[in-house]
Backbone as numpy.savetxt, mean C-alpha at the origin, in Angstrom:
# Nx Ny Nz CAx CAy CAz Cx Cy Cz
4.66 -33.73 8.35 3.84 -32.52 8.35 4.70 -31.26 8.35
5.79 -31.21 9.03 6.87 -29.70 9.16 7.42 -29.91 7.76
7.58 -30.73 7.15 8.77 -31.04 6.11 7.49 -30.48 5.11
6.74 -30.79 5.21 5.33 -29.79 4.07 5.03 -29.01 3.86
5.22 -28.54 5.42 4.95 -26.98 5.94 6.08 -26.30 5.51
7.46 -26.41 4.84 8.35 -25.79 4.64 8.43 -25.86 3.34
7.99 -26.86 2.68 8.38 -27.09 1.58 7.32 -26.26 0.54
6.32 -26.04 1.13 4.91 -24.88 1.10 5.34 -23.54 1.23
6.67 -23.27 2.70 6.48 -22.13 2.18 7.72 -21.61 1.58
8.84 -22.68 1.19 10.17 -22.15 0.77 9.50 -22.14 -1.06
8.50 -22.81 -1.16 7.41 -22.49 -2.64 6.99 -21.50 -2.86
6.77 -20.39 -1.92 6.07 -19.56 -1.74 6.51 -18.55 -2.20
8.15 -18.53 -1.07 8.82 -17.63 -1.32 9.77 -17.77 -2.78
9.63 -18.75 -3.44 10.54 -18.89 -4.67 9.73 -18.52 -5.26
8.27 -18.08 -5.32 7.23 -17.70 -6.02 7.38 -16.00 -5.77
8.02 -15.41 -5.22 8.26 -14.28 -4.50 9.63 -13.25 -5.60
10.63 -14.61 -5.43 11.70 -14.48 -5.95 11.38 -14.41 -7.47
10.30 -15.61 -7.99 10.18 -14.92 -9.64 9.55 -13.78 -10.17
8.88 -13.05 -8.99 7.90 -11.58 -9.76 8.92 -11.23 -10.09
8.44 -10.60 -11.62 8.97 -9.55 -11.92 9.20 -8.01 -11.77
8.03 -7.85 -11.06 7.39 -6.75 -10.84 6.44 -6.40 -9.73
6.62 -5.28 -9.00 5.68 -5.21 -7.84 4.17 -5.35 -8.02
3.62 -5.14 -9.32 2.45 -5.70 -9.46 1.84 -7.43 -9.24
2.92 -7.88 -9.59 3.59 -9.34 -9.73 3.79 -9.83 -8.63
3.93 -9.32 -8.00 4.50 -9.87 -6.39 2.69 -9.65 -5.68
2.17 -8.80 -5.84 1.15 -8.35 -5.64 -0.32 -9.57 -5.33
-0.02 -10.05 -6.80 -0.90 -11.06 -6.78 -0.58 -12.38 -6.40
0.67 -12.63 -6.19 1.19 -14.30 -5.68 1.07 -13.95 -4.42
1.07 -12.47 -3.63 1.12 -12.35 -2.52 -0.54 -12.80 -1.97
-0.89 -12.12 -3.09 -2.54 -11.87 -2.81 -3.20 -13.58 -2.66
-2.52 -14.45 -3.59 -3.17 -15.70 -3.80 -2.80 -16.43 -2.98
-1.83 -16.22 -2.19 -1.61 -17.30 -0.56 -2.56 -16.62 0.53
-2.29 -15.21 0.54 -2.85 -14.87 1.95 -4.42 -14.93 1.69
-4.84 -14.86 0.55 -6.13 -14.54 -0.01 -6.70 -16.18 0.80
-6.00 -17.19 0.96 -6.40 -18.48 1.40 -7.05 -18.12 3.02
-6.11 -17.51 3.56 -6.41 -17.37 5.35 -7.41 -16.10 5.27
-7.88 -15.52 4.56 -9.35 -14.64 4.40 -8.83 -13.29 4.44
-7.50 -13.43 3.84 -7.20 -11.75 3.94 -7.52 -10.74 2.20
-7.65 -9.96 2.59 -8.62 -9.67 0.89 -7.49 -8.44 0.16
-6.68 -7.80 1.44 -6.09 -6.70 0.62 -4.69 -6.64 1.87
-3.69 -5.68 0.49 -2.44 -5.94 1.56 -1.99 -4.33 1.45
-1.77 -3.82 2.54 -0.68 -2.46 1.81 0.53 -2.26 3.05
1.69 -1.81 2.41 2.86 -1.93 2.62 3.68 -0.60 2.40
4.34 -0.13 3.00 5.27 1.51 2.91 6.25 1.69 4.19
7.18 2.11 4.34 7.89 3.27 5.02 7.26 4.03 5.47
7.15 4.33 6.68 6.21 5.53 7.47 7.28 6.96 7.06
6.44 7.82 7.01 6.91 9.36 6.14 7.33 9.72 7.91
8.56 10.85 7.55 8.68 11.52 9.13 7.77 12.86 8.91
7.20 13.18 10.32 6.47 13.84 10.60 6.55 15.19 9.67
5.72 15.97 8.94 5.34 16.94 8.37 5.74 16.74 6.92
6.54 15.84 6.44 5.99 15.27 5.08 4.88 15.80 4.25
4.70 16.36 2.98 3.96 16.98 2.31 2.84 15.97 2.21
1.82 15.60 1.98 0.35 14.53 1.44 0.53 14.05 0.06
1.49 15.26 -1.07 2.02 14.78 -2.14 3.17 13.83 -1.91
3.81 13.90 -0.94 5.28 13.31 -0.93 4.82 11.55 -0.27
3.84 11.70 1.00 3.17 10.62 1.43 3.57 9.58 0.90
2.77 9.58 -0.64 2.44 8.76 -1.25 3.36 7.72 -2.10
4.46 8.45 -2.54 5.94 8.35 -2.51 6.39 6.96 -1.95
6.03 7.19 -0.35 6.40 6.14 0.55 5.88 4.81 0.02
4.61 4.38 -0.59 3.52 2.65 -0.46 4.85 2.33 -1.51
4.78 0.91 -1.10 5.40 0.15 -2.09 4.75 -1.05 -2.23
4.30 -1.68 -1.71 2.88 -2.52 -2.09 1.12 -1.81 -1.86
0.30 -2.03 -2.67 -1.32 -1.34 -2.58 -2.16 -2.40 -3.47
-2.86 -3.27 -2.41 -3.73 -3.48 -2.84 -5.15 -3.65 -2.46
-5.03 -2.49 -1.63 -6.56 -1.93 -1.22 -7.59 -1.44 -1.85
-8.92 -1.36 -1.63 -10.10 -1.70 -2.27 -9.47 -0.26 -3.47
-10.33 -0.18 -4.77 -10.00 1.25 -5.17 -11.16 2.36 -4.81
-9.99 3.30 -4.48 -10.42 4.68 -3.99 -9.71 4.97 -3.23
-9.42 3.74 -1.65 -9.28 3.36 -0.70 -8.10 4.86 -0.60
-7.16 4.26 -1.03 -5.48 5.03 -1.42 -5.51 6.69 -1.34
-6.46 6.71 -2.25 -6.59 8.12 -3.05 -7.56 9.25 -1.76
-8.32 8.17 -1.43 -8.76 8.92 0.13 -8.03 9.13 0.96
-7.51 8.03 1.43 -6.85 8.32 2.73 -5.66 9.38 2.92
-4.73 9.73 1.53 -3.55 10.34 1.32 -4.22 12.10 1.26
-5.79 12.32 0.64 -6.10 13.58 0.37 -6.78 14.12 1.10
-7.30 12.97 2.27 -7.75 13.39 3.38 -6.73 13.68 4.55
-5.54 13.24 4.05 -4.71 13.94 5.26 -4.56 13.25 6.37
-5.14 11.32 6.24 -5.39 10.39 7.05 -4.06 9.77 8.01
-2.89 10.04 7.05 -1.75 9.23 7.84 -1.04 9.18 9.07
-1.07 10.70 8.98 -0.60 10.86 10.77 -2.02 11.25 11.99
-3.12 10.74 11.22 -4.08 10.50 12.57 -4.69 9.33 12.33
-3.73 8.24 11.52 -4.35 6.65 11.73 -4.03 5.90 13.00
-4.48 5.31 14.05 -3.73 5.07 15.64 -2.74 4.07 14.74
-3.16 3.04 13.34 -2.07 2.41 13.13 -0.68 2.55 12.95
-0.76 4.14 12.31 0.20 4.41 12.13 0.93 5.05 13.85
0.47 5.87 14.50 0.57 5.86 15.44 1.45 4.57 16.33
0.52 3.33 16.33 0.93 2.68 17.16 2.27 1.88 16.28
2.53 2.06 15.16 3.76 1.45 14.44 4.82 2.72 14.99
4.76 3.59 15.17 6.16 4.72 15.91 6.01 4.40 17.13
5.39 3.66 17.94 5.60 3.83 19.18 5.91 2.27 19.81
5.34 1.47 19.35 5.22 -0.24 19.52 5.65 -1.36 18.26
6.87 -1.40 18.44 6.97 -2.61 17.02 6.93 -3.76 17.60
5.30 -4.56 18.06 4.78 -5.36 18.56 3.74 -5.64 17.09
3.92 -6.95 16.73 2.29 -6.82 15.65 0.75 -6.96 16.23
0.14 -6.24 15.43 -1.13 -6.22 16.60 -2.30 -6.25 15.57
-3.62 -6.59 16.19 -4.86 -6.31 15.29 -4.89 -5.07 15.28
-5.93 -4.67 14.81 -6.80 -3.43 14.37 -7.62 -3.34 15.92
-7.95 -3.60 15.99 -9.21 -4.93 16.87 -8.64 -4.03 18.82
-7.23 -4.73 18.83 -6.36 -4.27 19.52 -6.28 -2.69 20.09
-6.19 -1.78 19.05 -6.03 -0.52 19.53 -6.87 0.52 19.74
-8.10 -0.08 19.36 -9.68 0.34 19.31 -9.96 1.08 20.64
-9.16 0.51 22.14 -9.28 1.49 23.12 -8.54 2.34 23.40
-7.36 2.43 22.47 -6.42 3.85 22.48 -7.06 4.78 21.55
-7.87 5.06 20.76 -8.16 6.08 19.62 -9.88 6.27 20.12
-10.57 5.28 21.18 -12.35 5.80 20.89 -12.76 6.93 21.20
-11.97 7.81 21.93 -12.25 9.06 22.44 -11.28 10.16 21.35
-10.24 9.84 20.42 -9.99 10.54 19.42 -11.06 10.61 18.13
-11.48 11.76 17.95 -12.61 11.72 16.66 -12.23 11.57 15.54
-10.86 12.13 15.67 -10.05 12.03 13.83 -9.65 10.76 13.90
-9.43 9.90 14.63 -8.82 8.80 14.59 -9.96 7.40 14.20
-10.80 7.87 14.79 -12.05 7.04 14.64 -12.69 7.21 12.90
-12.45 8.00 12.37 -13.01 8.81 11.50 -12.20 8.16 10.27
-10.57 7.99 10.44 -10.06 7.24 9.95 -10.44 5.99 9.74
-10.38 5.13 10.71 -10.70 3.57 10.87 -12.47 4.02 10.59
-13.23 4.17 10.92 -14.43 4.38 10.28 -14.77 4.59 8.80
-13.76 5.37 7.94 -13.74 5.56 6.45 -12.82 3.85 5.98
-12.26 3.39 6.61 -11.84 2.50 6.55 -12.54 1.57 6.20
-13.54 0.98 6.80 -14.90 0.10 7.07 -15.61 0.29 6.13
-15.83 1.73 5.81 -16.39 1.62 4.75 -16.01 1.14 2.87
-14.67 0.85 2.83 -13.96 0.58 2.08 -13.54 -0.95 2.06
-14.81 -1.94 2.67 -14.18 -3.04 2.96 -12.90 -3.67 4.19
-12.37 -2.58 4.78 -11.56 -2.62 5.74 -11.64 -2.61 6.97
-12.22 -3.60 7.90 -13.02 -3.37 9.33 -12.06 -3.88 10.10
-11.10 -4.80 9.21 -10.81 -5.78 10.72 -9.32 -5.89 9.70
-8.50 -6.31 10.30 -6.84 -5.98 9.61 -5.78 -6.46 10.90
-4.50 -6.75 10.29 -3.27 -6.88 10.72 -2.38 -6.29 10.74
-1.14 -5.34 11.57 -0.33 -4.97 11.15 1.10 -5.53 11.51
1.91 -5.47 10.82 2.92 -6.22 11.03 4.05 -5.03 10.94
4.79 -4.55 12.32 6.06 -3.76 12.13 7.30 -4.17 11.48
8.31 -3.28 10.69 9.09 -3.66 10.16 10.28 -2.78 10.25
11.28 -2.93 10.39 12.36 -1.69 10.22 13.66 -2.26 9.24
13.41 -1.16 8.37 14.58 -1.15 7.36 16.20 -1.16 8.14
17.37 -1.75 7.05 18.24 -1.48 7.44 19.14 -0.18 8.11
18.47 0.41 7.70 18.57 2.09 7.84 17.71 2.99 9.17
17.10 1.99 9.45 16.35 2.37 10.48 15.68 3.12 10.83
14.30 3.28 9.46 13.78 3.41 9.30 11.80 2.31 9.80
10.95 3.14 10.20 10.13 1.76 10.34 8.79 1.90 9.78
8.78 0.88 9.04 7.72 0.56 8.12 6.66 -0.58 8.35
5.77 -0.57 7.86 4.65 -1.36 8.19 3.75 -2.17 6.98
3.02 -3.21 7.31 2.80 -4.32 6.51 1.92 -4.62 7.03
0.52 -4.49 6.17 -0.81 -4.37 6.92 -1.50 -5.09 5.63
-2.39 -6.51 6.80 -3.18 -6.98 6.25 -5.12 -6.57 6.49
-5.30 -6.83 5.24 -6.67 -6.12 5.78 -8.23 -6.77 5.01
-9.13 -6.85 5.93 -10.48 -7.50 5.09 -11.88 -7.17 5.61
-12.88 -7.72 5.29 -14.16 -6.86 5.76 -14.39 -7.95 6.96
-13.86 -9.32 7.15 -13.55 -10.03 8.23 -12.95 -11.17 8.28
-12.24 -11.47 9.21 -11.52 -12.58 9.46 -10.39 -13.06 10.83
-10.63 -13.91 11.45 -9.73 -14.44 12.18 -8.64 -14.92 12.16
-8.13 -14.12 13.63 -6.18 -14.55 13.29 -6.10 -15.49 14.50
-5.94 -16.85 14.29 -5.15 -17.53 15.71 -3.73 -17.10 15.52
-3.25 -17.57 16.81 -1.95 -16.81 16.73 -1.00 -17.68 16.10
-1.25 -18.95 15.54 -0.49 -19.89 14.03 -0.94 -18.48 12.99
-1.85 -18.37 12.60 -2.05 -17.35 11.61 -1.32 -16.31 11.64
-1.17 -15.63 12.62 -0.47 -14.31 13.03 1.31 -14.35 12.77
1.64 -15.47 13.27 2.68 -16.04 12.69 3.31 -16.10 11.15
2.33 -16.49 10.97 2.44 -16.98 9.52 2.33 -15.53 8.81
1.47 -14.90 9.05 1.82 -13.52 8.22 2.84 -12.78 8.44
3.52 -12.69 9.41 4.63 -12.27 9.99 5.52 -12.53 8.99
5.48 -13.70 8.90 6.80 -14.38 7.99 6.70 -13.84 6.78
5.64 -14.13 6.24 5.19 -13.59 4.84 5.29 -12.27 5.00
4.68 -11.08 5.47 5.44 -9.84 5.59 7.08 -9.43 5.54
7.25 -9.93 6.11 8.44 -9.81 6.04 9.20 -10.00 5.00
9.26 -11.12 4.11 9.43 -11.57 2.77 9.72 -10.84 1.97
8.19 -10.73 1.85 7.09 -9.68 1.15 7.52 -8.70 0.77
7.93 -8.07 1.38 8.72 -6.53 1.69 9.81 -6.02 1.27
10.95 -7.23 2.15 11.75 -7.20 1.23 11.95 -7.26 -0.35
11.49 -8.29 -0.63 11.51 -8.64 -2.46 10.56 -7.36 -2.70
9.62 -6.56 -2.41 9.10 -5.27 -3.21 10.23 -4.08 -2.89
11.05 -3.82 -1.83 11.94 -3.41 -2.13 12.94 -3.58 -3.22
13.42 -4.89 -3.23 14.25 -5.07 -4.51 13.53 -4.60 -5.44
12.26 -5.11 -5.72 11.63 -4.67 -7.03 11.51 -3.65 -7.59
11.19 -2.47 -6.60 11.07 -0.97 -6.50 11.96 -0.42 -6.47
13.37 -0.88 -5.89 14.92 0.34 -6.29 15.48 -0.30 -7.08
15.32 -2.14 -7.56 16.60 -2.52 -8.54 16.82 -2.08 -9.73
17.79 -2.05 -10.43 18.56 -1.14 -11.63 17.46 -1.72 -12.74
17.19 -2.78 -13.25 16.54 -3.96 -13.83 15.50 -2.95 -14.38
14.64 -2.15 -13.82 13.39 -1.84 -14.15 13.30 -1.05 -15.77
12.59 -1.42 -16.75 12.82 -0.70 -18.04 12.53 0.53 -17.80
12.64 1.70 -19.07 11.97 2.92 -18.90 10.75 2.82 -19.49
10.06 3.57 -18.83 9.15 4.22 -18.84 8.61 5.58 -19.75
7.94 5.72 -21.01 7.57 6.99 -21.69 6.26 7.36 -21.14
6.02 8.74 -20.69 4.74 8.74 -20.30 4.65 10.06 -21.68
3.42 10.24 -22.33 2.84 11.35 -22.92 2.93 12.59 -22.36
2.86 13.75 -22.85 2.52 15.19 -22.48 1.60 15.03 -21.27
0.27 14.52 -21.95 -0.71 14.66 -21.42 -0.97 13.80 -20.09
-0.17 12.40 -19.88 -0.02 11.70 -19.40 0.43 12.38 -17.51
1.53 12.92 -18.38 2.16 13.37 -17.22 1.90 14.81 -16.55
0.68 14.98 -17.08 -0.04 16.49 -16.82 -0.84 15.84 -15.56
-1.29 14.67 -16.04 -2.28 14.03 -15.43 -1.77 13.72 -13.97
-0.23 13.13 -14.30 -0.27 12.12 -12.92 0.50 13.10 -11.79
0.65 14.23 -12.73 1.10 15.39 -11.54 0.16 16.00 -11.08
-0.47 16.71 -11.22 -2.24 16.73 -10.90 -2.42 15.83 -9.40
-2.37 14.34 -10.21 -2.76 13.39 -9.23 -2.21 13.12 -7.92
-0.57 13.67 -8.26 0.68 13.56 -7.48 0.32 14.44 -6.08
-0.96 15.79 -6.53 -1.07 16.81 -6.14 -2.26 16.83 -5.51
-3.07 15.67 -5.65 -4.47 15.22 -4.81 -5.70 15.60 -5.06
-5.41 15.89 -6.52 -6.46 16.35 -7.27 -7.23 14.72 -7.68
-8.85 15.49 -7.56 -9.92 13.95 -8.01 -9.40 13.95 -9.33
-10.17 13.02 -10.20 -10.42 13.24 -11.66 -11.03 13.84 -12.07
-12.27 14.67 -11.81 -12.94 15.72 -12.05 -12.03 17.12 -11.95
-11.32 17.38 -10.76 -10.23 18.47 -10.78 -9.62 18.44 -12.11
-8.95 17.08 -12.09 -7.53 16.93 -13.12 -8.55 17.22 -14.32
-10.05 16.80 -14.67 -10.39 16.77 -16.35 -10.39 18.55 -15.96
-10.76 19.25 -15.20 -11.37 20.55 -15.37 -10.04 21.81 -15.74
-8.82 20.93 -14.90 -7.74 21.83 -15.20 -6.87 21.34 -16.58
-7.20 20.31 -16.77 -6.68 19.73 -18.67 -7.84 20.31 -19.39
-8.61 20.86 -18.86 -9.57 21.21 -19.89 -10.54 20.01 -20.84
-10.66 18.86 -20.16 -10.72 17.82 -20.58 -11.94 17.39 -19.63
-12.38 16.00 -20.19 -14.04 15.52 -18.88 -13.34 14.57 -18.51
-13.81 14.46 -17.00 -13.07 13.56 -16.19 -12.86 11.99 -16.57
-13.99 11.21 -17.75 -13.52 10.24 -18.00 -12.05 10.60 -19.06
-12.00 11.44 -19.70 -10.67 11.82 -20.71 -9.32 11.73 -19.33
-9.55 12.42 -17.98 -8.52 12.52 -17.14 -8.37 10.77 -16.27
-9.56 10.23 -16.03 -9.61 8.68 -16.13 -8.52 7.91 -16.71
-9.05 8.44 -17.91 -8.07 7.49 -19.04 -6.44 7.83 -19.47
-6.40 8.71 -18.90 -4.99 9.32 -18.92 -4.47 8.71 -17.78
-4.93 8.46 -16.68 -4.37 8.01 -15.13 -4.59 6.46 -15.58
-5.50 5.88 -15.90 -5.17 4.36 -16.39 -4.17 4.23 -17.54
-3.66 4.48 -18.43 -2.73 4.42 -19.09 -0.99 4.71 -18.55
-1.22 5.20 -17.46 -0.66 5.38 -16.87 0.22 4.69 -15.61
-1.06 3.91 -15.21 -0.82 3.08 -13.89 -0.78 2.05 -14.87
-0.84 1.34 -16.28 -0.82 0.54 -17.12 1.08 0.20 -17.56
1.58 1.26 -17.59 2.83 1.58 -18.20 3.80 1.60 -17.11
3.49 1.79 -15.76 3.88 1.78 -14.64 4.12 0.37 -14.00
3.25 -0.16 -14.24 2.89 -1.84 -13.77 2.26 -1.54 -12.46
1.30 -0.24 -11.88 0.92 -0.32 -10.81 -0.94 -0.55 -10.67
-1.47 -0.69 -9.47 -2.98 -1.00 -9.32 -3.65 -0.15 -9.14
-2.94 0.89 -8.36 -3.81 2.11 -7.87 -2.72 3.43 -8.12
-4.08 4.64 -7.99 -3.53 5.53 -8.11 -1.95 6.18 -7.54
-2.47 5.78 -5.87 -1.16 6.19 -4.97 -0.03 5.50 -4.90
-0.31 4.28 -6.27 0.59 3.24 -6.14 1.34 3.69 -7.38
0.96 4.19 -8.16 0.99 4.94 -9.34 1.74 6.12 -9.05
1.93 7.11 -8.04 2.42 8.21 -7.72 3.97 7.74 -7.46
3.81 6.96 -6.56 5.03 6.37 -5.72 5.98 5.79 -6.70
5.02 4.70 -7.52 6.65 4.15 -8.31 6.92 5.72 -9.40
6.31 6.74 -9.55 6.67 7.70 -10.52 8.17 8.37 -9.93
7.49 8.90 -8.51 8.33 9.50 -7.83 9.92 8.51 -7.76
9.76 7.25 -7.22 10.95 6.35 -7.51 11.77 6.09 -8.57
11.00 6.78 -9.71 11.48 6.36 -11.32 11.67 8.05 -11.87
11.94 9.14 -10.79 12.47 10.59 -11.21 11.33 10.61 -12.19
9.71 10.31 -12.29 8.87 11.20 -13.15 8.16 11.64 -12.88
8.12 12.19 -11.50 7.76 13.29 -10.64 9.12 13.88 -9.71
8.95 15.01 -9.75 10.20 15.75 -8.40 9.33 16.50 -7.36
């Protein structure tokens, strides 16, 4: 049974080792944990305090939270009054969601957070602390509209976080990555977006209707290899096509 259990997950992780791409990693990630009832994963470097909301975004290096999810939370200004994030600067202990519910009920912005949360499919979640070599600390958060962690489970994501993380790092700074051409218009767009503008903003200031600014931001996150918008910002910023 251990010799299965390893051989399951040294599979896993060689499944890790072949993405090509953080999109890629995304979904092999998605198709193991997706087994233990977890539905979405997101992953970043916590920004130091007063960080621009454009720059934020910079930080995700895995996103695969519901869509919108991203694009809210970064323009609402959500990050430094999430208790998760909170409790990742203060406790690199992994903990539920579930868990910190009596440190934030009497904060309104905080509730307000995890409440917009819920509504996005996100009620109940994992976070898993992490600190870069650099010492830096980042976080690895599993998340779903429900599900149970025994603490074998809790474990087990641990490991897989951790992984995880690493190999989207490689993926995200190694030399390997092709270039990238984005259009005029393209990159009108994803600066705009960079800038926390909806798609209605971005069509009104291209002079364009918001499905035209739509389709400029999907062609975009297409050419990128990313899922979401803020996921879309970040590898730009990593690839010098945003400053």
């Amino acid at each position: 049974m251990i010799v299965k259990s390893i051989d399951r997950t040294y599979g896993l992780f060689q499944a890790f080792d072949r993405a090509a791409s953080v999109q890629e990693l995304n979904r092999c990630l998605l198709g193991a944990v997706g087994k233990l009832g977890v539905e979405s994963t997101f992953a970043g470097v916590i920004p130091v305090p007063g960080t621009s909301r454009r720059d934020q975004a910079a930080h995700v290096l895995l996103d695969s939270t519901p869509a919108g999810w991203s694009e809210r939370y970064f323009k609402a200004g959500h990050l430094f009054r999430d208790p998760t994030i909170r409790r990742l600067t203060t406790d690199l202990t992994p903990f539920q969601w579930s868990d910190i519910e009596p440190q934030y009920r009497e904060d309104a912005a905080a509730r307000r957070v995890m409440e917009e949360a819920g509504d996005f499919r996100l009620r109940q979640g994992f976070t898993v602390p992490l600190i870069t070599l650099d010492g830096r600390v980042a976080g690895f958060s599993f998340g779903a509209e429900r599900f149970d962690l025994s603490p074998e489970l809790r474990g087990m994501l641990q490991l897989v976080a951790s992984y995880a993380f690493g190999r989207s790092i490689v993926l995200s700074e190694g030399p390997a990555r092709p270039g990238v051409h984005l259009t005029p218009r393209e990159h009108e767009a994803l600066q705009w977006a960079a800038d926390g503008k909806t798609e209605w903003e971005i069509g009104e200031l291209m002079s364009i209707s918001e499905h035209g600014a739509e389709k400029h931001l999907r062609a975009v996150r297409a050419k990128l290899g990313t899922a979401s918008r803020a996921h879309a910002v970040a590898e730009a910023f990593r690839r010098g096509l945003l400053r």
